[in-house]
N, C-alpha and C positions, 0 to 999 in steps of 0.2 A: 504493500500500500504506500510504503513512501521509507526513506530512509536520510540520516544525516551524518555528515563529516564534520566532527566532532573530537577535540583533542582528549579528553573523556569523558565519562558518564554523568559529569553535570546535569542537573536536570535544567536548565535553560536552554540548550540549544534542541533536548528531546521534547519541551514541553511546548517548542514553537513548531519542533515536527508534528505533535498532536493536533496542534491547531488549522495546520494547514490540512491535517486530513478530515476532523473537521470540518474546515473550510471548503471542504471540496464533496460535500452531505454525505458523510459518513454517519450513516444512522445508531442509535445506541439503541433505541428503545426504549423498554423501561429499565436494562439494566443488562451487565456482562461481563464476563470472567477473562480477565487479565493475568497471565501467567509470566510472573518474572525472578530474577534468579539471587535476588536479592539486596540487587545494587538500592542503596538510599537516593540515586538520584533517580533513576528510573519511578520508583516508590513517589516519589515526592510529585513526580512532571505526571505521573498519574491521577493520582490522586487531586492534583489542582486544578490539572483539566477534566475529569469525568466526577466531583467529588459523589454525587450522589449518585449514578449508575453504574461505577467502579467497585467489581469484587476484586481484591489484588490474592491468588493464590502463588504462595512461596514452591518453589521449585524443588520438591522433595531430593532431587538427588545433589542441588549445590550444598543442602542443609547438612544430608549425610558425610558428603565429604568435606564439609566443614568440620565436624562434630569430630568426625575421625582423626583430623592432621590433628589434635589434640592428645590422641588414643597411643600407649603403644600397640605394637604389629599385634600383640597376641590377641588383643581384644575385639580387634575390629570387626572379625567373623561374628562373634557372639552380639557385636553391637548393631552390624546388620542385620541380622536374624530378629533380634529384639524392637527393634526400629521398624522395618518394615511388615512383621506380623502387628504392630499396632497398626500403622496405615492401611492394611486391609480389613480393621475394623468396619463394620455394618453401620455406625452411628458414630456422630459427632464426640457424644460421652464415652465411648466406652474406648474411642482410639484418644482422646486427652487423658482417659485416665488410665492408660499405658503409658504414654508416653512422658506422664506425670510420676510413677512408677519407675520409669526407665531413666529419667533422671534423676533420681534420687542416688538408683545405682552406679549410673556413671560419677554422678559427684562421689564416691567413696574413690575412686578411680584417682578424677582430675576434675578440680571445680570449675575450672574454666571450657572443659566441653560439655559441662551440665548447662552452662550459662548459653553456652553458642545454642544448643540442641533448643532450649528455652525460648529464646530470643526471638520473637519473630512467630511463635508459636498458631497463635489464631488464627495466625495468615496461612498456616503449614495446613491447617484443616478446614478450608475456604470449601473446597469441592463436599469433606463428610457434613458440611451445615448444609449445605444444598441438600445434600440428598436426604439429610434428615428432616427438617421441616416439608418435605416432598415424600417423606415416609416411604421412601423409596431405596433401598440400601443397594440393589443394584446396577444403579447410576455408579457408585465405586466401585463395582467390580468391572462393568464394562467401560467406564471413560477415564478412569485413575492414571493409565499409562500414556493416553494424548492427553488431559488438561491437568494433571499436577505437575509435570517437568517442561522443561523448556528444550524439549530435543525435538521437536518441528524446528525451531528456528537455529537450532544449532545445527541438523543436519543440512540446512539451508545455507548457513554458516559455513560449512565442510567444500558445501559443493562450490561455495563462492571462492573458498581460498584455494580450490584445486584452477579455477578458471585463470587465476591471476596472482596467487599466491608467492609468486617467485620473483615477480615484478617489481624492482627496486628503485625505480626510476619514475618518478611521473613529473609532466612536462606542469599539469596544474591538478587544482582541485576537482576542476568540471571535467576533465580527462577521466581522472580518479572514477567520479562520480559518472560520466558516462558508462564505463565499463564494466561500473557495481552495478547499473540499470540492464544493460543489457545480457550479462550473465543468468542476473534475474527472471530476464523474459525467458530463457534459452531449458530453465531450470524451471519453471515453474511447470509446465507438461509432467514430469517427474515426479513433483508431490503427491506423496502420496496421502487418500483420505483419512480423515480420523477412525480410528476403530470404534466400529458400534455406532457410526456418526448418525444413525436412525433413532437413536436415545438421545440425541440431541435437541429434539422438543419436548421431551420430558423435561432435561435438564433445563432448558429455558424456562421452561413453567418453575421449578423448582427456585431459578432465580428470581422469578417475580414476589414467590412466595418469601424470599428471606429477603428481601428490602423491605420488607414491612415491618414496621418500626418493632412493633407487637408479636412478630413471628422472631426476631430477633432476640427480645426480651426472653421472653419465655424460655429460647434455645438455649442462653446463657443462665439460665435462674433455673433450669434442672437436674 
């Protein structure tokens, strides 16, 4: 939809790209799930531009190998194991109160990847509130692997640094950016669908249901 050159992740220069998409009637609706990998500026240029039909869900696998480079080698299988059997929790409660759990015991470990695993949390289970106030726990088993990471646009990512990647030299910016355009075009045939993408109007209804103010309340007061 649009992209920008950018010395890094500031959210100014991504929060003008929002606008120009935006600007060019990108529809929101009443509301949609935004997958990002945890940058604060990204976070921010979100959030300022869609405040109230912005779900931002955290990028399960940057979280884990966050949590990890804290971990020694030996634990990180067990810390996997532990981690991602909470995420494939049925319900909002019962995968926070694993992973409520799971930090505890990592802090016996290292306090500071109890703090990372923490950090950010609510945003880590953006997809199980949907499905939960949607009383639908199946939306987590079939949509968890396209909308809780960020590996659509990494694989995206891949195929762009294989197009130009080696490319040490650019004459300008608009060069640059030509090239990132038409790579894009070249690569977009390739994408592949979201898995399950016919639970994909469930899952919208499901997001109508958690922006309401009162479907929200509740989810957090049970």
């Amino acid at each position: 939809m649009d992209f920008v050159h950018a010395a890094t992740e500031n959210h100014r220069p991504i929060k003008a790209m929002l606008m120009r998409i935006k600007e060019r009637g990108f529809k929101v609706g009443s509301g949609f799930l935004v997958v990002i990998d945890g940058s604060k500026g990204i976070h921010k240029a979100v959030s300022e531009s869609f405040p109230k039909q912005a779900i931002i869900q955290r990028c399960v696998w940057h979280k884990f190998k966050n949590v990890i480079s804290y971990l020694p080698e030996k634990h990180h299988q067990w810390f996997k194991e532990s981690y991602y059997e909470a995420l494939e929790s049925g319900t909002y409660q019962m995968a926070m109160t694993l992973l409520s759990k799971l930090a505890k015991e990592v802090k016996i470990i290292n306090e500071s990847a109890a703090k990372s695993l923490l950090e950010g949390v609510e945003e880590l289970l953006s997809l199980h509130k949907i499905a939960t106030v949607k009383k639908d726990p199946r939306l987590i088993k079939y949509l968890r692997i396209s909308l809780s990471t960020t590996n659509c646009i990494e694989n995206l990512n891949s195929g762009l640094r294989r197009h130009f990647g080696r490319v040490d030299r650019w004459v300008n910016s608009n060069q640059r950016s030509r090239w990132l355009a038409a790579a894009a075009l070249e690569l977009e045939p390739r994408l592949k669908k979201i898995r399950h993408a016919k639970k994909l109007v469930d899952f919208y209804e499901g997001i109508q249901l958690y922006l309401k103010p009162i479907n929200r309340k509740q989810l957090l007061s049970s």
